[in-house]
C-alpha positions, 0 to 999 in steps of 0.5 A, spaced: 500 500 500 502 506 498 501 512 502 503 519 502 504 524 509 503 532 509 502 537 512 502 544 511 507 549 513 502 555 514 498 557 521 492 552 518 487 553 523 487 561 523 487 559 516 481 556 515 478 561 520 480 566 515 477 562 509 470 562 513 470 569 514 470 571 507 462 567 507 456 572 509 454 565 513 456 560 517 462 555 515 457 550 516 453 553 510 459 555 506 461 548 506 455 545 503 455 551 497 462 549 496 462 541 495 456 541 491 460 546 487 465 542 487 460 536 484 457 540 479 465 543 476 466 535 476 460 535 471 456 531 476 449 529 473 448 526 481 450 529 488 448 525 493 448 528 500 446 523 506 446 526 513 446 522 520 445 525 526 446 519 530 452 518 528 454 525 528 456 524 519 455 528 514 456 525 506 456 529 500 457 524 493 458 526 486 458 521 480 463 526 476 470 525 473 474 525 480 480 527 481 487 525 478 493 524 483 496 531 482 488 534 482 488 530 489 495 532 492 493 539 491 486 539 494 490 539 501 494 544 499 491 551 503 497 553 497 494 551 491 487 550 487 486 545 482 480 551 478 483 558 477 478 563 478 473 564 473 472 557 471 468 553 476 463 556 481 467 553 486 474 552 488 477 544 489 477 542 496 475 549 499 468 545 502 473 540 505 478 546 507 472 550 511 468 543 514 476 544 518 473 549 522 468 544 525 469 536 525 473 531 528 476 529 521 473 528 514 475 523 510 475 524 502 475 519 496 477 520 490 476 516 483 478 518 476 480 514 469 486 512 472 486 514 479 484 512 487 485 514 493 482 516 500 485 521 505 483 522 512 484 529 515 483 533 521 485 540 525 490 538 530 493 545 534 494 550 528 496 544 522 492 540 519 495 534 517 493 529 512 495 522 510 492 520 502 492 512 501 493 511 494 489 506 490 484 504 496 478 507 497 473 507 504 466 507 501 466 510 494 464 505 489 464 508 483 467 513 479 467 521 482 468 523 489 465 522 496 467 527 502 464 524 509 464 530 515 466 526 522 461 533 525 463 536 532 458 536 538 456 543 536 456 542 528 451 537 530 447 539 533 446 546 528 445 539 521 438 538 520 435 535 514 430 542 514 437 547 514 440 543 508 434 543 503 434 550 505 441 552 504 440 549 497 433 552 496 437 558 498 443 558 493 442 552 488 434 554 486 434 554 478 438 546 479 432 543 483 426 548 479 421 543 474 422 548 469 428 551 470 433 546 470 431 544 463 435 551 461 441 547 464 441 540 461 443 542 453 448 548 456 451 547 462 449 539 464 448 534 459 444 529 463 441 534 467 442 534 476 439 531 481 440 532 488 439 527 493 438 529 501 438 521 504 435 518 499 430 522 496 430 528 491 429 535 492 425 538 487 420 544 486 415 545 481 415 550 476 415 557 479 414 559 472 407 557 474 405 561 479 406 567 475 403 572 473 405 578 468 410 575 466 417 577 462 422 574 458 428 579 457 435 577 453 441 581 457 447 583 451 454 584 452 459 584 447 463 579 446 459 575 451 454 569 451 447 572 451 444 572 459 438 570 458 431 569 464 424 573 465 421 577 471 414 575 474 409 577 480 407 571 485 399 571 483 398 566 489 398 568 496 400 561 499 406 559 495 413 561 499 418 564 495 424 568 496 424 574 493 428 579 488 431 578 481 436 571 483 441 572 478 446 566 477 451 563 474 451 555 472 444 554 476 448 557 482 444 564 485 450 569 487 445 574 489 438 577 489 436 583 487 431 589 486 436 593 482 436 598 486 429 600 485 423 599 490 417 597 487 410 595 489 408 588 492 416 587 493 417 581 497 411 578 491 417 580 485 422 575 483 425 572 477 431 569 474 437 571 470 442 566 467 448 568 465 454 564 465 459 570 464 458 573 470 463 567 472 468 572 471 466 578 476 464 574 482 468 575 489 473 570 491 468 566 496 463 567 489 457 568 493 456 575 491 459 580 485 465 584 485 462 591 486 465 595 481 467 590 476 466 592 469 463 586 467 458 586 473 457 594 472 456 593 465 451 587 466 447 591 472 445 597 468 443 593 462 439 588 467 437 594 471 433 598 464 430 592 463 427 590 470 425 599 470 421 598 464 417 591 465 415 595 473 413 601 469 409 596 464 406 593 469 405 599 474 409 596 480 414 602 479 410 609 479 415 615 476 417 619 481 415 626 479 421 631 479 421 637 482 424 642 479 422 648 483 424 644 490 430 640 488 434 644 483 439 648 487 439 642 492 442 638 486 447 643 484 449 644 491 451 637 492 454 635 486 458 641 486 461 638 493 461 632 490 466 633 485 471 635 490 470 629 494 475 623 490 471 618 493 464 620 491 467 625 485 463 619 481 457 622 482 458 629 481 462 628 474 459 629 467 459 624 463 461 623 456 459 619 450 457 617 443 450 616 441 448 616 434 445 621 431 441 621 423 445 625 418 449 624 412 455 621 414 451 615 417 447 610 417 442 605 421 442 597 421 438 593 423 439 586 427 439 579 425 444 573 423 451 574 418 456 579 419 456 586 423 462 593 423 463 594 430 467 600 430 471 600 436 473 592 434 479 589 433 476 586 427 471 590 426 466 585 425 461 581 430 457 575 428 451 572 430 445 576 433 449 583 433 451 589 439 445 592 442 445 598 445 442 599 451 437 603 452 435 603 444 431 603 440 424 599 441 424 597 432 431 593 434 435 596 430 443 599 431 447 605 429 452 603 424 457 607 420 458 603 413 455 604 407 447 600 406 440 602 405 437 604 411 437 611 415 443 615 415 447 616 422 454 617 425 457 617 432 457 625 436 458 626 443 453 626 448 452 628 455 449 622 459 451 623 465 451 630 468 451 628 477 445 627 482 438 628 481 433 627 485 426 626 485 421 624 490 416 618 492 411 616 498 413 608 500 409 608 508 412 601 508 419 603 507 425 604 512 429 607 508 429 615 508 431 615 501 434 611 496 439 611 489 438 607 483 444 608 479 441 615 476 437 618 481 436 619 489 428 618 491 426 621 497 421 618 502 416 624 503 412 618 507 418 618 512 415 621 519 423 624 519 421 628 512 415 630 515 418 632 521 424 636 518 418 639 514 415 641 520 421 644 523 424 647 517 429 644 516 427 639 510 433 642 506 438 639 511 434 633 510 434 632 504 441 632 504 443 629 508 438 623 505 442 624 499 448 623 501 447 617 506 445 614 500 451 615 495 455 613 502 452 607 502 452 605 494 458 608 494 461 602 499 458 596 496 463 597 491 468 595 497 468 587 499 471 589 507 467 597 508 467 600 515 463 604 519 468 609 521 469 610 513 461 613 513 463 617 518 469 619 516 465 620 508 459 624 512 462 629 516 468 631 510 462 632 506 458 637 511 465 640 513 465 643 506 457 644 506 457 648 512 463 652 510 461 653 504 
């Protein structure tokens, strides 16, 4: 029998607590999103999940390809990943790596086209050594992997069949819906996904059929696979449901959101959004998207027009009317200070770029299949469907300055952004004193600090400070690790210069 000793030469037990820390949840949690990851990256068609709380063990088996030996070498190693980032939603041996922070040990078993192997792997102090038995196998009894977490008494007790069809529920919803996951077999899983909980396979009707005002949308970018899902309305008050837009990638949710919009009936509104290239713009514990990256941005204000127009469709979202006579010189009060602020200088700036405007020099072309002049290109050419432009025209054709037989255009410089602008609305229901979607700051004048601030005259201050609160905040989602003491210190900068001012 051959086996193979290691350890690692860092502090694994601080390690492992740092790899935990960077989940918005419990390790526990983290550590079931990560092995089923790893089994749906292992191109998986059956992820079984056994969970015996007698004998305090938790299982999770994949049929996929396994792992070879350098694979296995390195799925211990806190130094190394079998995945770079942006191909898998997950990274080898990372659910193995945060079950460390809660189980006696864990025994991995691993079988490819040419490889066997089992290793048993426990914290021990501040290491964690492990030993790998090459060409046997505990348990495993067919081609893929197989991790068995030996819980602690406390990580027991927190295991319940319950919590787990949640956690998957929660993360894994598009893989485990009727109607969803025929979107995955032909693109992403061949022979489709089934996940198993003690025998038995989780598995949720179609939400699609619970909706009501229903919307299928088509999100490009350039150079990128096109995303694709709907938006909807629950029309049946006894079915639970997660609220919020589920954007994922490869069936994994990476967050829900309302794209910073706060329509009516909000916890009814959900929807899905596909879009696998969103892979690329995920934070390191891919649970959530980097804020400021431009795949991300780019994709968000896309998806954000998309979602704005269906709720303005629909009338969940009432067009807050703009005030000029009361809001005007607010705005230009701000903005002026906001250029003068580095960190929110983003939103005091104008911004320029080319639209396409008729003339002679130009023309316009509509979309379709073959070829299409993009300028801006390296090639200069794009096949397939065409560019859109966003927001564009609703006849579905773009601006394009070859020659051919339709309207002419050219590209002249725009303002599309020219600071803040803030608007008013009344949501009773809502907390928030006021909220900013990416373009505008509404107000809530149903906020009983607004009405209060009106009374003793001192709305204008109100105001701002509700503007600013609310650009502090958007402005930190971009930063994975934000501090109180950065709002405070962004806050009083920016009434330091208002009030000397």
């Amino acid at each position: 029998m051959n086996y193979y000793e290691g350890k690692s030469s860092v502090n694994v037990k601080r390690l492992v607590q740092n790899i935990a820390a960077q989940y918005p949840f419990e390790p526990e949690r983290a550590a079931i999103l990560e092995l089923i990851a790893n089994s749906l990256d292992a191109k998986a068609s059956l992820i079984n999940i056994m969970f015996d709380k007698n004998r305090g063990i938790l299982e999770v088996s994949d049929d996929g390809v396994g792992m070879d030996k350098r694979q296995f070498r390195e799925y211990h190693d806190f130094a190394a990943s079998t995945k770079e980032k942006g191909e898998g939603i997950g990274f080898a041996g990372q659910g193995a790596k945060l079950a460390l922070n809660f189980c006696r040990k864990i025994i991995s078993e691993t079988w490819s086209a040419n490889y066997r192997a089992y290793s048993e792997w426990y914290l021990k102090g501040n290491d964690a050594p492990y030993k790998i038995n090459d060409g046997r196998l505990e348990t495993l009894a067919h081609i893929g992997t197989k991790v068995t977490l030996y819980l602690n008494q406390d990580s027991v007790s927190y295991y319940s069949e319950s919590l787990i069809k949640e956690t998957i529920y929660e993360h894994y919803f598009p893989l485990i819906d009727l109607g969803l996951s025929e979107n995955y077999k032909s693109s992403f899983y061949k022979d489709g996904i089934k996940i198993l909980l003690n025998g038995e396979e989780i598995v949720e009707p179609s939400i699609e059929s619970y909706l009501e005002d229903k919307k299928e949308i088509i999100i490009r970018m350039h150079s990128k696979p096109k995303a694709v899902g709907f938006f909807g309305k629950i029309k049946d008050e006894e079915k639970e449901v997660i609220p919020g837009i589920m954007i994922c990638t490869y069936g994994k949710v990476i967050e829900r959101t309302y794209f910073k919009k706060e329509p009516k009936d909000k916890e009814k509104i959900i929807g899905w959004i596909e879009a696998p290239y969103l892979i690329e713009a995920v934070t390191t514990d891919k649970c959530r998207f980097q804020k400021g990256n431009k795949i991300w941005e780019g994709f968000f204000r896309k998806a954000q027009f998309e979602f704005n127009r269906w709720l303005e469709e629909k009338g969940f979202l009432e067009k807050s009317e703009r005030k000029k006579s009361d809001y005007t010189s607010l705005e230009k009060e701000i903005n002026s200070i906001l250029k003068i602020m580095p960190e929110l200088s983003f939103f005091g700036n104008t911004t320029v770029k080319e639209v396409s405007i008729p003339d002679k020099n130009g023309e316009l072309k509509k979309f379709g299949e073959g070829i299409q002049r993009v300028p801006g290109t390296m090639t200069g050419e794009t096949s397939g469907e065409g560019v859109p432009i966003s927001p564009g025209p609703e006849d579905g054709k773009a601006p394009s300055v070859d020659k051919g037989e339709d309207i002419l255009a050219t590209p002249r410089p725009r303002t599309i952004r020219g600071g803040i602008r803030i608007t008013e609305d009344e949501k009773p229901d809502l907390a928030k004193l006021s909220w900013f979607d990416g373009e505008t700051v509404t107000i809530n004048k149903a906020h009983s600090a607004f009405n209060k601030a009106k009374m003793n005259g001192l709305l204008n201050y109100h105001i701002i400070n509700s503007v600013v609160m609310s650009l502090i905040e958007f402005s930190l989602e971009r930063e994975p690790a934000a501090s109180y003491q950065k709002v405070f210190e962004l806050h009083q900068n920016f009434f330091k210069i208002w009030g000397e001012r």
